[in-house]
C-alpha positions as CSV (number, residue, x, y, z in Angstrom):
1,X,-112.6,-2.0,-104.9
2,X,-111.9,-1.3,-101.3
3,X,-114.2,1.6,-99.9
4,X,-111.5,2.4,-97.2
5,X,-109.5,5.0,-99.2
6,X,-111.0,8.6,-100.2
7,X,-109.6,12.1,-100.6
8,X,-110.6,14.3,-97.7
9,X,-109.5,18.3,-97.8
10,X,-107.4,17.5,-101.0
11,X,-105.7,14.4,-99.4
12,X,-105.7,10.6,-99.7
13,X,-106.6,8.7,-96.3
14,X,-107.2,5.2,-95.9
15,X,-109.8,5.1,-93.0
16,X,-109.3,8.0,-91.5
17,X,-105.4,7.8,-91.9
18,X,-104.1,10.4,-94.2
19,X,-101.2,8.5,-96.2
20,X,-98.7,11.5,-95.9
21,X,-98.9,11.5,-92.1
22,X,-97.7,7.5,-92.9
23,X,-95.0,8.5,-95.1
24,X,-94.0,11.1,-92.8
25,X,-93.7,8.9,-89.5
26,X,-92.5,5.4,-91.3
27,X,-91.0,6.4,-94.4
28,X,-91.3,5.0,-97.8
29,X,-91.9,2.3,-99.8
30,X,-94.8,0.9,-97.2
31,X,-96.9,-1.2,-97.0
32,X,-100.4,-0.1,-95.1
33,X,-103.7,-2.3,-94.5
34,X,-107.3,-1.6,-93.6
35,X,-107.9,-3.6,-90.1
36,X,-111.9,-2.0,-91.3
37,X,-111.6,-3.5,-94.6
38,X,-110.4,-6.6,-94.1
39,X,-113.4,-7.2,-91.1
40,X,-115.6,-6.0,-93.6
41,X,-114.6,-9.0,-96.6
42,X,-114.7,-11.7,-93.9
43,X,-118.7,-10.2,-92.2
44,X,-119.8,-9.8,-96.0
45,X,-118.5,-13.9,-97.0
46,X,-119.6,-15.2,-93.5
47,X,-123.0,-13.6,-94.0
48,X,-123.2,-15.1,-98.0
49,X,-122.5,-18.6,-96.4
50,X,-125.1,-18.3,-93.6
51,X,-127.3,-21.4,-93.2
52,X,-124.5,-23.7,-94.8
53,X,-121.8,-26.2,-92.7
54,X,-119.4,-24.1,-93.9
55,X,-116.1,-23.3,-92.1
56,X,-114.0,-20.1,-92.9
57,X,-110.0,-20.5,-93.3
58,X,-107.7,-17.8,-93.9
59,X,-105.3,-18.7,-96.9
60,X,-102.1,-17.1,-94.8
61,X,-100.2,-17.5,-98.2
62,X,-101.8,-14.3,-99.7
63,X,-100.6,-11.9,-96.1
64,X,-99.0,-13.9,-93.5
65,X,-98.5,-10.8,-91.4
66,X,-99.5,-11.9,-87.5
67,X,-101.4,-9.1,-87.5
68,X,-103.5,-10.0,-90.1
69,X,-103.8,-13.3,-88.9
70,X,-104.8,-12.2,-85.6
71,X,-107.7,-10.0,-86.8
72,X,-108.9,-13.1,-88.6
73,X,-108.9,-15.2,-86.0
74,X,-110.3,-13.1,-83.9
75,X,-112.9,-13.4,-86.2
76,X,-113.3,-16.9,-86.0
77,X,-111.3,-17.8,-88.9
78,X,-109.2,-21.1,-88.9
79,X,-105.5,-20.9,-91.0
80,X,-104.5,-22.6,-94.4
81,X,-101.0,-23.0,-94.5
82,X,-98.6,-24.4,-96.8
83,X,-95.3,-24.7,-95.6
84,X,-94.1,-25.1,-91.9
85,X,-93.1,-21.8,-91.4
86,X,-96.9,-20.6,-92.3
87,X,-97.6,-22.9,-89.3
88,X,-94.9,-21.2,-87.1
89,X,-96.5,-18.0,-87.6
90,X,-100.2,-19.4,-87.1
91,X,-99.0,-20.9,-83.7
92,X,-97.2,-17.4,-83.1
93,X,-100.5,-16.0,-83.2
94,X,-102.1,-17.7,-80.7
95,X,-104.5,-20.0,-83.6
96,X,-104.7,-23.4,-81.7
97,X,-102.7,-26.1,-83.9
98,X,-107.4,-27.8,-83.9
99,X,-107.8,-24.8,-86.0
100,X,-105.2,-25.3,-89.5
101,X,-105.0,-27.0,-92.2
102,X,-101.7,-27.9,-93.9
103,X,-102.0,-28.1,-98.0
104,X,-99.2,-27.8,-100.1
105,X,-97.6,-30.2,-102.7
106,X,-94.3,-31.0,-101.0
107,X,-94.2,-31.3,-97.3
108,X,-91.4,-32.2,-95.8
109,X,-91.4,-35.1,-93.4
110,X,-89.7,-32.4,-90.5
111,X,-92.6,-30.3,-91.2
112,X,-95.3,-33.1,-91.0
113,X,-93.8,-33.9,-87.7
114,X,-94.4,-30.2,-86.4
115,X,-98.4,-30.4,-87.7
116,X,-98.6,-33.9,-86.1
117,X,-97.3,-32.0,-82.8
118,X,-99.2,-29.7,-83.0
119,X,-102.2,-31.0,-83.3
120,X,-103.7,-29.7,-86.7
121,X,-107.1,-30.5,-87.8
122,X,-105.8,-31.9,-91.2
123,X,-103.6,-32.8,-93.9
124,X,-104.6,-32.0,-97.2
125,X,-102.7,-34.7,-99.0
126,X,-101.4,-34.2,-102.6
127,X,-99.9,-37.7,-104.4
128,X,-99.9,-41.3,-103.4
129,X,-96.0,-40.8,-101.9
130,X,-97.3,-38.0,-99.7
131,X,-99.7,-40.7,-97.5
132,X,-97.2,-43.0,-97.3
133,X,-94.6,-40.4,-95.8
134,X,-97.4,-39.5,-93.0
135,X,-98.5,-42.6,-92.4
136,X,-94.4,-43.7,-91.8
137,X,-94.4,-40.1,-89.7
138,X,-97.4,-40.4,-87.9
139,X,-96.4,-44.2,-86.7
140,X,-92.9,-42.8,-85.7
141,X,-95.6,-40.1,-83.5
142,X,-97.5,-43.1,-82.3
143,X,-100.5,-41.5,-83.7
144,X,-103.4,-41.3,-86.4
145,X,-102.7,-38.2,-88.7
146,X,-106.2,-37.0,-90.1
147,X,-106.5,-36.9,-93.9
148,X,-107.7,-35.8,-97.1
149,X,-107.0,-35.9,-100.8
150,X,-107.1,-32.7,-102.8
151,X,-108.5,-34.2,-105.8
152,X,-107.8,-32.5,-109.3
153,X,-111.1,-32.6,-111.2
154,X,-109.2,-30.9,-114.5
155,X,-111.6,-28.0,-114.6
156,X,-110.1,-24.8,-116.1
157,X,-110.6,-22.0,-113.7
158,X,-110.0,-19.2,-116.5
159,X,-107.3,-17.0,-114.6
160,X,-103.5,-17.0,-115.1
161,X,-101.6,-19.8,-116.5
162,X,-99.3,-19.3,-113.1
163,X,-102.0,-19.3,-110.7
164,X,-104.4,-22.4,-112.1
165,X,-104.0,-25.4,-109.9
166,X,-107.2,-27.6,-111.2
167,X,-106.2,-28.8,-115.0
168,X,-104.6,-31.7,-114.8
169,X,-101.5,-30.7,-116.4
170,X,-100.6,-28.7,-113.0
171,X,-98.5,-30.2,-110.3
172,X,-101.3,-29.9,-107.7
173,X,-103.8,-32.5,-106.6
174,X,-104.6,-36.6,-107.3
175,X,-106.5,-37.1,-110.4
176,X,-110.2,-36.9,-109.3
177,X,-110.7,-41.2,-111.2
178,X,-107.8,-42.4,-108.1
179,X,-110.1,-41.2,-105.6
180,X,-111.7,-44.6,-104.5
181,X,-107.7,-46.4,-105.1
182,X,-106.4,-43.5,-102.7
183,X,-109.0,-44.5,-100.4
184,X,-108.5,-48.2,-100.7
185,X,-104.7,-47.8,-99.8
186,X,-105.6,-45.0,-97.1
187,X,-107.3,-48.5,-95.1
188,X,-104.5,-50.5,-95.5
189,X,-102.5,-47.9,-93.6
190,X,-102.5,-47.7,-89.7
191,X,-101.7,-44.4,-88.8
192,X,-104.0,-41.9,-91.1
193,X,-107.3,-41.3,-91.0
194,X,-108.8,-40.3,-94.7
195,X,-112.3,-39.6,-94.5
196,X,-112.1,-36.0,-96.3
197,X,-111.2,-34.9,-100.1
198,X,-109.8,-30.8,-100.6
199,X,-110.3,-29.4,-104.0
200,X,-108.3,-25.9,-105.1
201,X,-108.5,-24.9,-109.0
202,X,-106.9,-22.0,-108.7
203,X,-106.7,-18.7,-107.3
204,X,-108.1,-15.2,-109.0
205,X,-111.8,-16.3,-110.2
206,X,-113.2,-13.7,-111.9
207,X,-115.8,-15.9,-112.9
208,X,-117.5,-18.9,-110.2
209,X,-119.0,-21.1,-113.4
210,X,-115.6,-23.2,-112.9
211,X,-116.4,-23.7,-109.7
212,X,-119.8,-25.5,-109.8
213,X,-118.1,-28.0,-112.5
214,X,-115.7,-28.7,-109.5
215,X,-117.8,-29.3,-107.0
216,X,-120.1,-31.1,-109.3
217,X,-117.5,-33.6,-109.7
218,X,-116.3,-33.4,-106.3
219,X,-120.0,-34.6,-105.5
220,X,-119.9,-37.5,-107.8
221,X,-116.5,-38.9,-106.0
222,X,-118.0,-38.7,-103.0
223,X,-121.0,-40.6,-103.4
224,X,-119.1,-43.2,-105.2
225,X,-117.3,-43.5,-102.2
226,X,-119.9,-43.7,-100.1
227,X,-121.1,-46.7,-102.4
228,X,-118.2,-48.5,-102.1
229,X,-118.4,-48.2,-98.4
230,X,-115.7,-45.5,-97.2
231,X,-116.7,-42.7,-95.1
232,X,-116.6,-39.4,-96.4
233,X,-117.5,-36.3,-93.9
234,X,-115.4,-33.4,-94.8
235,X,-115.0,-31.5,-98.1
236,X,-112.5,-29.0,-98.5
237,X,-113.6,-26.5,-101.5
238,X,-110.7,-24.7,-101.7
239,X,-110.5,-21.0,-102.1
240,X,-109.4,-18.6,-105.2
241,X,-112.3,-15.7,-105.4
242,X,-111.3,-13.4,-107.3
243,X,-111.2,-9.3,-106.7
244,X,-111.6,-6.6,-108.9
245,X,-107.7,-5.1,-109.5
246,X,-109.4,-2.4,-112.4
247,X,-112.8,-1.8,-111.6
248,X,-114.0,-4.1,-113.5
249,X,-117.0,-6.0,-111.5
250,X,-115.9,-8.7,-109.0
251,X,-117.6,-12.1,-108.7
252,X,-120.5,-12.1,-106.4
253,X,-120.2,-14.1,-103.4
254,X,-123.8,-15.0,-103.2
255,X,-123.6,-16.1,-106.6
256,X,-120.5,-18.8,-104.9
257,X,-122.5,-19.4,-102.3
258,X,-125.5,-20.6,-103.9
259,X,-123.1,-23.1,-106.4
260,X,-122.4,-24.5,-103.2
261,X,-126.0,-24.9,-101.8
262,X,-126.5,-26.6,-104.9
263,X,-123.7,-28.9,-105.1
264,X,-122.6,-30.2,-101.8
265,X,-124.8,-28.7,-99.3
266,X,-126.8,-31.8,-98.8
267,X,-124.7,-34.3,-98.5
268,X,-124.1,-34.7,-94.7
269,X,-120.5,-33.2,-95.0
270,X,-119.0,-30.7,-93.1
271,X,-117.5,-28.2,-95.2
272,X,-114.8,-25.6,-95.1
273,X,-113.4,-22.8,-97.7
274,X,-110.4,-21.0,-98.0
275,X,-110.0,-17.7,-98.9
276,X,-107.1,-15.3,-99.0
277,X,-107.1,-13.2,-101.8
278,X,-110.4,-12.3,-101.9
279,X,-110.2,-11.0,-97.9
280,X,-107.1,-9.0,-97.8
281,X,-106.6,-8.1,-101.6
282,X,-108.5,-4.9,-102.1
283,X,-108.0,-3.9,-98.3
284,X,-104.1,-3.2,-98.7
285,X,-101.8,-0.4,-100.3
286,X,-98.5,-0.2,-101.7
287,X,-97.4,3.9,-100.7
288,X,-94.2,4.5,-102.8
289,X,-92.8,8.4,-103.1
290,X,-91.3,9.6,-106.8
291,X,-87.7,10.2,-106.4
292,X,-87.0,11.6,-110.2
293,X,-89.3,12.8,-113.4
294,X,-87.2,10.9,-116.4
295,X,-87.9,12.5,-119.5
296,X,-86.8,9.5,-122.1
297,X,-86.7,9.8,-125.9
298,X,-90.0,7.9,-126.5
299,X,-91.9,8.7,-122.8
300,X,-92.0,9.6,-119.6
301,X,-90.6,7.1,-116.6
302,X,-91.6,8.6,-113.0
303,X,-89.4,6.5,-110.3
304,X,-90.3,5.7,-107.4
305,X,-88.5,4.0,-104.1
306,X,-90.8,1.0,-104.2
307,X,-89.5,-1.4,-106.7
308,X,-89.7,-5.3,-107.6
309,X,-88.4,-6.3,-105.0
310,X,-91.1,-4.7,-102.9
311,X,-94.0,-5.7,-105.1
312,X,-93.4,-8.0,-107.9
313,X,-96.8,-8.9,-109.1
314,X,-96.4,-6.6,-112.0
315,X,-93.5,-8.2,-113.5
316,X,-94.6,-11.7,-112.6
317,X,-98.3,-11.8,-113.5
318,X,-98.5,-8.9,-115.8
319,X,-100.5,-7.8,-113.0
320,X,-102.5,-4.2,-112.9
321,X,-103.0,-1.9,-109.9
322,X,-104.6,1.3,-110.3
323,X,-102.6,4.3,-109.7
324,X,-103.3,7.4,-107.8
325,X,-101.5,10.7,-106.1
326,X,-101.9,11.2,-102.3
327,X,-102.5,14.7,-103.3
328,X,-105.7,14.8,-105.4
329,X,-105.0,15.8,-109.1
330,X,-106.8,19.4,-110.1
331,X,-110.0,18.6,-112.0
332,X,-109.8,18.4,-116.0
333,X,-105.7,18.1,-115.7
334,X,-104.4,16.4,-118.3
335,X,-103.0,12.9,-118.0
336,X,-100.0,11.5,-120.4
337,X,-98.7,8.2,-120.5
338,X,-95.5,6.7,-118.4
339,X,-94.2,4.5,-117.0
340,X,-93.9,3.8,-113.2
341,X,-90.6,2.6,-112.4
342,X,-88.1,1.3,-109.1
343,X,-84.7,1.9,-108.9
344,X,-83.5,-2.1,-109.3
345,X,-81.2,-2.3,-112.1
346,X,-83.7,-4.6,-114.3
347,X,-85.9,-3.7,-117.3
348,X,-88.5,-6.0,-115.7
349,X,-88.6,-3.4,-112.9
350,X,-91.7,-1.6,-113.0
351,X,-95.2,-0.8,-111.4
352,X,-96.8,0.3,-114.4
353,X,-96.1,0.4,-118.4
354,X,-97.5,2.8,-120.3
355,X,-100.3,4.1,-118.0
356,X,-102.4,8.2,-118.4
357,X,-101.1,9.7,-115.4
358,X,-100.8,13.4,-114.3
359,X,-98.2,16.0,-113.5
360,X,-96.2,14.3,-110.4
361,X,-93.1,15.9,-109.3
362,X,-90.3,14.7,-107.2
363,X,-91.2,14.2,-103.8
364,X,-94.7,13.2,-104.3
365,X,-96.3,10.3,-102.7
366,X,-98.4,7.5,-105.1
367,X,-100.2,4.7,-104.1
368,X,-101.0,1.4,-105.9
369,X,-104.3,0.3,-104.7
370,X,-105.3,-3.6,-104.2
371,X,-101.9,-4.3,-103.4
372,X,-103.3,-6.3,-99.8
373,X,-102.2,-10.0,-101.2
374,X,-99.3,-11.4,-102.6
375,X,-97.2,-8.7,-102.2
376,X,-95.3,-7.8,-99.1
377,X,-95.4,-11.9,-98.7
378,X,-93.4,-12.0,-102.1
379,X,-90.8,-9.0,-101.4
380,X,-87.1,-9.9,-101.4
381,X,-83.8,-8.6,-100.6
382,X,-82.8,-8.4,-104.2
383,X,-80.3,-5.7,-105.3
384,X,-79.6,-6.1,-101.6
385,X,-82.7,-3.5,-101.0
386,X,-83.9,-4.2,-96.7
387,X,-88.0,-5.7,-96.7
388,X,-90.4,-2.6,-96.0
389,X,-92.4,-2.1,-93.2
390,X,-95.9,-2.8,-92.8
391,X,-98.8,-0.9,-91.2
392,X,-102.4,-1.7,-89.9
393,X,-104.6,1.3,-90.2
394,X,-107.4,0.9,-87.5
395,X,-110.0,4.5,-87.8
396,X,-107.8,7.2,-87.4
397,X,-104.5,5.6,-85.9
398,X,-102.2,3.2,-87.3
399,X,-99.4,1.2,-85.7
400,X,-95.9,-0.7,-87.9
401,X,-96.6,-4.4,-87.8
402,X,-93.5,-5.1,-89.5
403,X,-90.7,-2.3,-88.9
404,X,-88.3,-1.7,-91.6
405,X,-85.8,-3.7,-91.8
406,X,-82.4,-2.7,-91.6
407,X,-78.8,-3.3,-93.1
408,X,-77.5,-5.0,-90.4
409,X,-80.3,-6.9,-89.8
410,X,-80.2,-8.0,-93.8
411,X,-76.7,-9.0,-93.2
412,X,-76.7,-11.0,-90.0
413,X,-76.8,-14.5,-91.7
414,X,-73.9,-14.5,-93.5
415,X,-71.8,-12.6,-90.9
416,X,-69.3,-14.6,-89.2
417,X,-68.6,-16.7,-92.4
418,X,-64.7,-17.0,-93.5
């Protein structure tokens, strides 16, 4: 878990933030990140990969604020993205089109022609159909659109059934046995360049065994290559470290990075990761405030202003975020069981089920910790609710990132219509 949040003097701070002095100037729900945190993840996996060809890109999928991207490539982070809007924001940023990567199972042939203008460092390709369509875009360019296969080596990565991408019942990747076939067409075709294979088995690792039987395998289909005479020179292993959500113990990166010493280190490749999760996960809060204590016939629902809309992963994935007051709870006080709930007229709308939590009255601020990825990128406007702002917390000032946004603002697409 992050180490950015304590109680000072009886009151939650992130940094040196207190979270009431956010609520007060922004309002609530809000988002709020930890520029300190975040530096920290990406110094701590940069160190673990010392020594090794390894370059670092920023999944932008998990937190696609500019912000955030900004602090990570200021870090000297390349971009992941997976859509061409990811690559609008990338650009937006100021990260040079030399330093992305596009993945993603269904590109359009409009957004391969804004990678190929921009100049991208690759295309992780995902199906036969996919090299044709940027080979066809690529000749309509007049250029040659660097490639590679993301390969599915059907390796269970143990984590959700909605967030596995390497079995080979998921939609993702080429079967790992077509690698030397995609190869063989890839030369027939003038206008890419193929000379890399990505690999991605999912995202959440709690555990990195899955990922030595990958790159094991990613290994073997590279040499084979190589002995069938095609030039291989770039591996893409993916991203999906996990982080600790409960305090239970997250993996260790040394642990990955010695899987990957042992794997692919040494064959002549140039290598490159992609993390998202695992950098901006635990550095990021969800601050909600309790509008109304609901004593129910069975238990206790506190609700709050932040709802599904706002952070969804709890109804989607099941997912668990710890729980705790901005004002610190008395010592010894006794905790019952509730249920933390939003306002959106849906059962499914909740932040916790059945979970020990103190005495809160109405008016009092909670915050859901490890809330960093996959949450303000997955809010909506459902029950017509506006997105909530964001805030970077850098020592002890903050600044909105994403302000609030409003009705009218919600609204301006479909005005006008008759």
């Amino acid at each position: 878990m992050s180490e950015q949040v304590s109680y000072q003097d009886g009151a939650l701070h992130v940094e040196r933030v207190p979270f009431a002095r956010i609520a007060e100037e922004v309002g609530t729900p809000v988002y709020v990140y930890s520029a300190s945190g975040m530096t920290a993840r990406y110094r701590a996996l940069e160190a673990a990969l010392e020594g090794l060809p390894v370059s670092i890109y920023y999944a932008i999928k998990a937190n696609s604020n500019l912000a955030v991207i900004k602090l990570f490539a200021g870090l000297g982070a390349g971009m992941d993205v997976v859509s061409g809007g990811e690559l609008a924001r990338s650009l937006r940023a100021g990260v040079p089109g030399s330093k992305v990567v596009f993945a993603g199972v269904g590109k359009t042939a409009e957004e391969m022609a804004f990678a190929i203008d921009s100049g991208i460092h690759q295309f992780n390709v995902e199906s036969e159909p996919e090299l044709r369509l940027l080979n066809e875009v690529a000749a309509s360019k007049g250029v040659v659109a660097p490639a590679a296969i993301r390969v599915n080596p059907d390796v269970d990565a143990k984590t959700h059934a909605k967030i596995t991408t390497g079995r080979k019942e998921n939609k993702f990747g080429i079967d790992i046995a077509r690698a030397t076939e995609m190869f063989e067409l890839a030369a027939t075709l003038k206008n890419v360049s193929l000379r890399s294979m990505s690999v991605h088995i999912g995202s959440q690792l709690m555990d990195v065994a899955p990922y030595r039987a990958a790159y094991e395998r990613l290994r073997g289909a590279t040499l084979s290559l190589r002995q069938a005479g095609h030039v291989v020179d770039h591996l893409d292993l993916g991203g999906g470290i996990g982080v600790s959500y409960d305090g239970s113990t997250p993996p260790d990166i040394a642990d990955y990075a010695e899987i990957v010493k042992d794997t692919v280190a040494d064959l002549d490749c140039r290598l490159s990761i992609e993390p998202g999760r695992y950098l901006v996960g635990n550095e990021g809060y969800f601050l909600t405030r309790v509008l109304f204590v609901k004593h129910g016939a069975e238990r206790r629902f506190v609700i709050v202003d932040g709802a599904m809309n706002d952070l969804i992963r709890p109804t989607l994935y099941e997912a668990h975020h710890e729980i705790v007051t901005v004002e610190e709870s008395p010592a010894g006080e006794e905790a019952g069981l509730v249920d933390i709930v939003g306002p959106i007229c849906e059962s499914g709308d909740y932040l916790a089920r059945g979970r020990k939590f103190g005495a809160v009255a109405e008016g009092s601020l909670v915050v859901l910790k490890s809330a960093g990825a996959y949450g303000a990128v997955m809010s909506s406007n459902y029950n017509s609710r506006p997105l909530c702002p964001e805030v970077l917390v850098e020592g002890d000032s903050f600044r909105v990132v994403r302000r609030r946004q409003s009705f009218d603002e919600m609204l301006a697409l479909e005005e006008g219509l008759s």
